[in-house]
C-alpha positions in Angstrom: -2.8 33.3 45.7 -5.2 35.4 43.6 -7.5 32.4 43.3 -7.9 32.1 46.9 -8.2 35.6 47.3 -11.7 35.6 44.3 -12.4 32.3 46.1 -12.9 33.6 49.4 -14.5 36.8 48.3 -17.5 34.8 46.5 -17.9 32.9 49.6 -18.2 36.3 51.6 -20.7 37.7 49.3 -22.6 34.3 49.0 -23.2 34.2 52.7 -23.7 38.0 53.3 -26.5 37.4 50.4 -28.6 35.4 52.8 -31.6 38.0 52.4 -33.3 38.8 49.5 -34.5 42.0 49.3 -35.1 42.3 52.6 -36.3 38.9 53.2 -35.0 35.5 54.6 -33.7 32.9 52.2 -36.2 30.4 52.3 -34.6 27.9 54.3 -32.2 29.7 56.6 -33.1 31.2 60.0 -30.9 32.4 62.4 -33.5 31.3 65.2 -35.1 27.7 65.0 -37.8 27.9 67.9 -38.1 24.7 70.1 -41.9 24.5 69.3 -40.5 24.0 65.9 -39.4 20.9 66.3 -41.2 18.1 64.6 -41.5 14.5 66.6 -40.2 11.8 65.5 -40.6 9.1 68.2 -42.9 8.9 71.1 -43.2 5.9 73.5 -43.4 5.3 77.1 -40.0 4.6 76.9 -38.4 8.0 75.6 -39.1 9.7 72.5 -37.1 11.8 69.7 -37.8 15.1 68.0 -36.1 16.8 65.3 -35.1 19.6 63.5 -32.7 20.8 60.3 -31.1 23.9 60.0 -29.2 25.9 57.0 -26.3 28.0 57.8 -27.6 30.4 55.2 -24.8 29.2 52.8 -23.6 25.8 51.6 -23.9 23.9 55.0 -27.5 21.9 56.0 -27.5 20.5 59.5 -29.7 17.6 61.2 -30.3 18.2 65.3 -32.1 15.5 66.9 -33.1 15.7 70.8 -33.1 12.2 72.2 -34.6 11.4 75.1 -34.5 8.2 77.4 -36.4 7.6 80.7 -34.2 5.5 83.0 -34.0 1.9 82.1 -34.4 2.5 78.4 -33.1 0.9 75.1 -32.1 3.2 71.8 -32.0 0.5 69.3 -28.6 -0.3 67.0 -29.0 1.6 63.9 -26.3 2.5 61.0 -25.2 6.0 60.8 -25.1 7.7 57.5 -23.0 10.1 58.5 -21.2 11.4 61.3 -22.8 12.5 64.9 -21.3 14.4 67.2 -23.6 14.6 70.2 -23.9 16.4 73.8 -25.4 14.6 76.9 -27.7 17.1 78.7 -29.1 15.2 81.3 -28.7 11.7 82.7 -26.5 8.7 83.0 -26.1 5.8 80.3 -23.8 3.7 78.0 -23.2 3.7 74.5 -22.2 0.8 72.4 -21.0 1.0 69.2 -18.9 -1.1 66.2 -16.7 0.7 63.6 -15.2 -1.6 61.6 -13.4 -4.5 63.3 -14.2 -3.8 67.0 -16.8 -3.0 69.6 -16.3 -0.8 72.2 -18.8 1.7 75.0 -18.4 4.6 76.8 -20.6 5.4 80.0 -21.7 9.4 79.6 -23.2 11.5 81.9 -24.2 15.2 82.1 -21.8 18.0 79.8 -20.2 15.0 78.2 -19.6 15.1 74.2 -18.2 12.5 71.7 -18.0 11.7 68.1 -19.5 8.8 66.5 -18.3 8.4 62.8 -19.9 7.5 59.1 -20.5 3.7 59.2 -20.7 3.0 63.0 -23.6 1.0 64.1 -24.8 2.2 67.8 -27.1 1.9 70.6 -27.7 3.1 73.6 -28.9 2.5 77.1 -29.9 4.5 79.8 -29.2 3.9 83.6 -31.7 3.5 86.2 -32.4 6.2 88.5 -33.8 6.5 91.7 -34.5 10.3 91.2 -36.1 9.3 87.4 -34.0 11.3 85.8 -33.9 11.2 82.0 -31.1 10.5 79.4 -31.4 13.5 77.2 -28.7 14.1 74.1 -28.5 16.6 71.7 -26.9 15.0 68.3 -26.0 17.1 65.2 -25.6 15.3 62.0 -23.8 16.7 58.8 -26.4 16.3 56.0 -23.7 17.5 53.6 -22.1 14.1 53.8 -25.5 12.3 53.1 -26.7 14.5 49.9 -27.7 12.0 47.4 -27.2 13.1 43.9 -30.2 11.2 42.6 -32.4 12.9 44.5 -33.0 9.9 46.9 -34.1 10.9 50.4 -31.2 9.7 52.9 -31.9 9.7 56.8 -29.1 10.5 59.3 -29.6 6.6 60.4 -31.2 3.6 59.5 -32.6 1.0 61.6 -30.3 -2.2 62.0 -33.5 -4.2 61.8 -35.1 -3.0 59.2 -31.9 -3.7 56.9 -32.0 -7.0 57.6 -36.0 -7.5 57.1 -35.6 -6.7 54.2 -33.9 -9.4 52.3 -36.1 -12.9 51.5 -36.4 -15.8 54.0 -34.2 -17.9 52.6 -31.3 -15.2 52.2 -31.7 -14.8 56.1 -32.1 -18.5 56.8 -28.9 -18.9 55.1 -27.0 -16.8 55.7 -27.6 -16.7 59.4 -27.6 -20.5 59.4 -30.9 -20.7 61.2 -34.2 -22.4 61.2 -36.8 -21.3 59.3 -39.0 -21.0 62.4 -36.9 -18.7 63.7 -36.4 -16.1 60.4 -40.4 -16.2 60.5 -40.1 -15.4 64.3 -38.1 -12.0 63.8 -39.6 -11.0 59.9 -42.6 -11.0 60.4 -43.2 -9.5 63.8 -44.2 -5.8 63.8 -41.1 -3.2 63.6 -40.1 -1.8 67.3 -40.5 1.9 68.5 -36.7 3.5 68.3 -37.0 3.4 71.8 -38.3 0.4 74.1 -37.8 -0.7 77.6 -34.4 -2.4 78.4 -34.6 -6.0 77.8 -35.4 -8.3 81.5 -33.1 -11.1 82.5 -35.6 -13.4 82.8 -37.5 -13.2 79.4 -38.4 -16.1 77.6 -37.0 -18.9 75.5 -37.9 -17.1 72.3 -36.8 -13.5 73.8 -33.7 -15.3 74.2 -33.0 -16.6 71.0 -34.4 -12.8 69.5 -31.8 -11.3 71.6 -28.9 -13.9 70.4 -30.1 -13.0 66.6 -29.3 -9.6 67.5 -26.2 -10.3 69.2 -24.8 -11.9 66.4 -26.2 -9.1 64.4 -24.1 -6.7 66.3 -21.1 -8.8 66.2 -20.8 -8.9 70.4 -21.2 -12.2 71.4 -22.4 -15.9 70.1 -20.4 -18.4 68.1 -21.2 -16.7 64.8 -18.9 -13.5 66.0 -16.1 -12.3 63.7 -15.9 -9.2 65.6 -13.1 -8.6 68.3 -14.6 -6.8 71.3 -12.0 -4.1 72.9 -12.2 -4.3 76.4 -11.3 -0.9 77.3 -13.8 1.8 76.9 -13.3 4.8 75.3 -13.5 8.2 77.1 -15.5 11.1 76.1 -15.2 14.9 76.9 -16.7 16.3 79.5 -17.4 20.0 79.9 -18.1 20.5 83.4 -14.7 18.7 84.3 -12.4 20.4 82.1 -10.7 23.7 82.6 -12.7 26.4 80.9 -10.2 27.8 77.9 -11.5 31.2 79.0 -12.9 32.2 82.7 -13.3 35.2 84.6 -16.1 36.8 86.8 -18.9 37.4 83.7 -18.4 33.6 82.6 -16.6 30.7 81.2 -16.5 29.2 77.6 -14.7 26.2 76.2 -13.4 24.9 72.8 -12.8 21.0 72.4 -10.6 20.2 69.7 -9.3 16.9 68.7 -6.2 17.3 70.9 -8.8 17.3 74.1 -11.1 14.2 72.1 -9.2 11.8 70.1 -12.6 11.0 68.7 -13.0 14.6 67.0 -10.0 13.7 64.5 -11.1 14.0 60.8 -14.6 15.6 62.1 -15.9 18.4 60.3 -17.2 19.4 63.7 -16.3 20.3 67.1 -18.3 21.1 70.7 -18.4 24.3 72.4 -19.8 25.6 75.5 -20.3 29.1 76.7 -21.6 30.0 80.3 -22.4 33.9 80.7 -23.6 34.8 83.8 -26.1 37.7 85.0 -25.4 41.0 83.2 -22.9 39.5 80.8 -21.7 39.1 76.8 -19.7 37.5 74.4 -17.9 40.0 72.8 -18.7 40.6 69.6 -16.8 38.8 67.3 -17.4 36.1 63.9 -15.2 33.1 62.9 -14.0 32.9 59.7 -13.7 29.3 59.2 -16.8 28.0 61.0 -20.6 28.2 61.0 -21.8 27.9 64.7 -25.2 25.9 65.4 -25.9 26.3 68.8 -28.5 25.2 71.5 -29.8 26.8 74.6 -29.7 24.6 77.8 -30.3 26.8 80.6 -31.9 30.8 81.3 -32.5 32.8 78.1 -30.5 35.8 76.1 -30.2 37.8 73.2 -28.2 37.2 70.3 -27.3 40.0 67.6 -25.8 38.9 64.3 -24.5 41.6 61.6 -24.6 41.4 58.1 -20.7 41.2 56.8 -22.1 43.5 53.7 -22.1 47.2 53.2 -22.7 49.1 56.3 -26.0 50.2 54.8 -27.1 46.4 54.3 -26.4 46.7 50.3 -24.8 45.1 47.8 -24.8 45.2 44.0 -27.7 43.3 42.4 -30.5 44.9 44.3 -29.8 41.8 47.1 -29.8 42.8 50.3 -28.9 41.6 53.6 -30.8 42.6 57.1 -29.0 42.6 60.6 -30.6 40.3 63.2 -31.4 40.8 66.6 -33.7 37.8 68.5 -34.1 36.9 71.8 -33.7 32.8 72.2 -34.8 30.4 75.7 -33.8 27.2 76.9 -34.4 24.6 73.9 -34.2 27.3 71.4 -31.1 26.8 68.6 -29.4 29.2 67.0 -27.3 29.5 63.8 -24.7 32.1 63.1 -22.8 31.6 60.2 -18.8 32.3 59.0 -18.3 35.9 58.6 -20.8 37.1 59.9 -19.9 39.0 63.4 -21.9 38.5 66.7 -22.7 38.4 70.0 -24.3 36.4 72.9 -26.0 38.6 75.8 -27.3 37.3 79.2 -30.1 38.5 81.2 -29.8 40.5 84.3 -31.9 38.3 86.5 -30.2 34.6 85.1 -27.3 32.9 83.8 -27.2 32.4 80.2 -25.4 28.7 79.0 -25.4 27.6 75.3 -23.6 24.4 74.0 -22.9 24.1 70.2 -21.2 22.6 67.5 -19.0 24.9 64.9 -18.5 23.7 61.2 -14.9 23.6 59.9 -13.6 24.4 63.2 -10.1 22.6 62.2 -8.3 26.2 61.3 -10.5 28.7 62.9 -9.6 30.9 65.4 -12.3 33.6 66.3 -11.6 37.6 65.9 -13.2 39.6 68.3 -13.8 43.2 67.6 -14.2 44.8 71.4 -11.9 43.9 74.2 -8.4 43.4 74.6 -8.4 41.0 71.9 -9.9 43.1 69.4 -8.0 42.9 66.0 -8.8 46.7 65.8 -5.4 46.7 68.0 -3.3 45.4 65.8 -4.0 48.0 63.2 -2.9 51.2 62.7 -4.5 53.7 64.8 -4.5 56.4 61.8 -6.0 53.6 60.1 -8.6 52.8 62.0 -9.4 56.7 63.2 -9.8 56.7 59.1 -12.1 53.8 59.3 -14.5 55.4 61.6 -14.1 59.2 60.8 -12.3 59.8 63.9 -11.0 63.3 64.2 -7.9 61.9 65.0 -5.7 59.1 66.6 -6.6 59.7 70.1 -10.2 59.2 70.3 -8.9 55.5 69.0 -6.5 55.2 71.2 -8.6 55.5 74.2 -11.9 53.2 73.0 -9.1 50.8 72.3 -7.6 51.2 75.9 -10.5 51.4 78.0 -11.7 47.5 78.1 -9.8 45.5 80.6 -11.3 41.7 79.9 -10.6 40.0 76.5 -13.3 37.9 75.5 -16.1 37.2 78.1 -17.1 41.6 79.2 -19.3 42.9 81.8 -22.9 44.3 80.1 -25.4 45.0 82.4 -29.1 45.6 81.0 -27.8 44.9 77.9 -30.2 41.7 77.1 -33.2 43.8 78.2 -31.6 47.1 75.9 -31.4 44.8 72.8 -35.0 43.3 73.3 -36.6 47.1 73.5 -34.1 47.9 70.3 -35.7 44.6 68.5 -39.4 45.9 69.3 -38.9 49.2 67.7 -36.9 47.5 64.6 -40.7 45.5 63.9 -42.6 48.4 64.9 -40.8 50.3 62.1 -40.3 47.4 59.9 -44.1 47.0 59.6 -44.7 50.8 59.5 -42.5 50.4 56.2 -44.4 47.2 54.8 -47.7 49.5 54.9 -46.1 52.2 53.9 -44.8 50.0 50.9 -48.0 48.3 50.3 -49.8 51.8 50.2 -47.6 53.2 47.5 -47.9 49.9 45.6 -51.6 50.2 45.9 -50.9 54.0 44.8 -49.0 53.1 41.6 -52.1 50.5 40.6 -55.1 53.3 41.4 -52.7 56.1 38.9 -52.2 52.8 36.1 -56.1 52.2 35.9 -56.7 55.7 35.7 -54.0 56.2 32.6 -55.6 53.4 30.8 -58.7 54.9 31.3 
């Protein structure tokens, strides 16, 4: 027990120590910026665009933004390691092979689904007569893909590329083709991710392409040793479930493997949280899961505290610097374990954010305000202690007065927090000149000694 106990205490400092002396890590921010993004694909057909993320601890993440304009193929690659994803906008079908089988799932808007280490995938988007696009939001675990060489390792590679890379006559063997027609998919230059969805009426050789591939994908053709389900799976869709949590300031939802069979064994699971005008989570911080989250509609605040001393110090001269930062629609955020929070909307828009949480399997959030606050079930002596209350009462009634639970009532509070950031750089910058004036100070009185 005492193990666990020094265990869990050095993971709690180790994430508090996110700052050093005042500044970031390199390599975690709370706030990743959708201008800061980096493209990876970019066709007529769709494109992709990526970015990775640190949880300020041990966890690195991999968020891709796919997008698909109606009619349009995401070609079969091999996953590396799991991807949970999100469907934003759109209509379109995914195929996939784990294993022995093959099965799809159609997805539309708020669905989510897990696709596991191993599974080869593509995808296809739907016509539409309104053009809308196919956009999903995947995360990918780069824990599981660390190479201990040092060797780069992508969240997927591309089916076709795999097999190009092995010598004619391994091909030509091994598929049990002509010669003409290893030459015919070898040596022709590699595909955009993302192409237009193949015609019925292509040619002879487009035909005998798209049979390769087929057989490659183990979904039809005589070479087939693959057994094709023909039930489809199902995936989870927000906007169809029952909120876990609803009332006038907003909704939020949890999926767990008991809602998606597909979640079992994942070291992630989907959330969704839906604030409306004048509204906040309530402050609160998980203590088994690191939450990477994305903005898809309106714009709000976010505040994160540091889990540290109250003065932001810790032995070792570290230190470790509340956040406050105001994120839009495309923005991601990352909040991780321990660390307590909240989510503020604005007073003139809704405020919706879907996400994925690390080691969700145990966690159960602790919220600090409201009438789930775990300040309830302490003492109140205790807690009056805590806060140098002059005595039990004063407790008693903060404790009291909030009627919701999770989701509370804040108007102006977005706008409150954005003045309160302003002043923090104002005076954080009045303190860098101030530093850099002494500094310059100490050097002027050094020269002057040695002289």
């Amino acid at each position: 027990m005492k193990s666990k106990a020094v265990v869990l205490v050095g993971v709690i400092l180790l994430c508090a120590l996110a700052t050093i002396n005042g500044e970031e890590r390199p390599g975690f921010s709370p706030l990743v910026t959708k201008e800061s993004r980096r493209t990876l694909t970019l066709t007529e057909s769709g494109g992709i665009t990526a970015v990775d993320v640190h949880d300020g601890c041990r966890g690195s993440y991999h968020l891709q933004f796919i997008t698909l304009e109606p009619g349009s193929l995401f070609l079969p690659v091999l996953l590396h390691t799991d991807m949970l994803f999100y469907v934003h906008t759109g209509r379109g079908t995914v195929t996939y092979i784990s294993e022995d089988e093959t099965d799809e799932i159609d997805v539309v808007r708020g669905d989510v689904y897990r696709l596991q280490q191993g599974t080869t995938f593509y995808v296809r988007s739907h016509p539409d007569p309104t053009r809308e696009k196919l956009r999903v939001h995947a995360i990918f675990d780069k824990t599981d893909i660390e190479d201990p060489l040092g060797f780069s390792v992508s969240a997927y590679s591309n089916l076709s590329d795999m097999v190009r890379g092995f010598d004619e006559k391994v091909l030509q063997s091994g598929f049990g083709v002509s010669e003409e027609a290893i030459r015919g998919l070898k040596w022709v230059p590699t595909p955009p991710s993302i192409v237009p969805t193949t015609h019925e009426n292509e040619t002879e050789k487009g035909n005998r392409k798209e049979g390769m591939l087929e057989a490659l994908l183990g979904v039809g053709g005589p070479t087939v040793v693959m057994n094709k389900k023909t039930t489809k799976a199902k995936p989870y869709n927000f906007f169809k479930a029952k909120p876990d949590v609803a009332n006038r300031n907003g909704w939020s939802t949890a999926v767990t493997h008991e809602d998606l069979q597909a979640l079992e064994g994942s070291n992630l699971a989907p959330f969704m949280v839906n604030l409306t005008r004048g509204s906040m989570m309530g402050p609160h911080w998980n203590p088994r899961a690191t939450e990477i989250a994305v903005v898809i509609h309106g714009q709000g605040m976010v505040q994160m505290v540091c889990p540290g001393d109250p003065s932001g110090k810790v032995d070792g001269g570290f230190a470790c610097r509340n956040a406050k930062f105001k994120v839009e629609e495309g923005d991601a955020f990352v909040v991780p374990r321990f660390h307590p929070m909240t989510q503020v909307s604005y007073n003139d828009d809704t405020f919706v954010f879907v996400g994925f949480s690390s080691m969700a399997g145990n966690n159960h959030p602790r919220f600090l305000a409201g009438k789930s606050s775990v300040l309830r079930a302490l003492d109140r002596d205790v807690v009056a202690a805590s806060f140098s209350a002059p005595n039990a009462s004063t407790i008693e009634g903060l404790l009291a007065s909030q009627g919701e639970s999770i989701i509370l009532a804040c108007t102006s509070c977005a706008e409150e927090l954005e003045r309160s950031m302003g002043e923090d750089v104002e005076r954080r910058k009045e303190e860098e000149e101030e530093r850099k004036r002494a500094e310059e100070d100490a050097k002027k009185r050094e020269v002057e000694e040695a002289r």
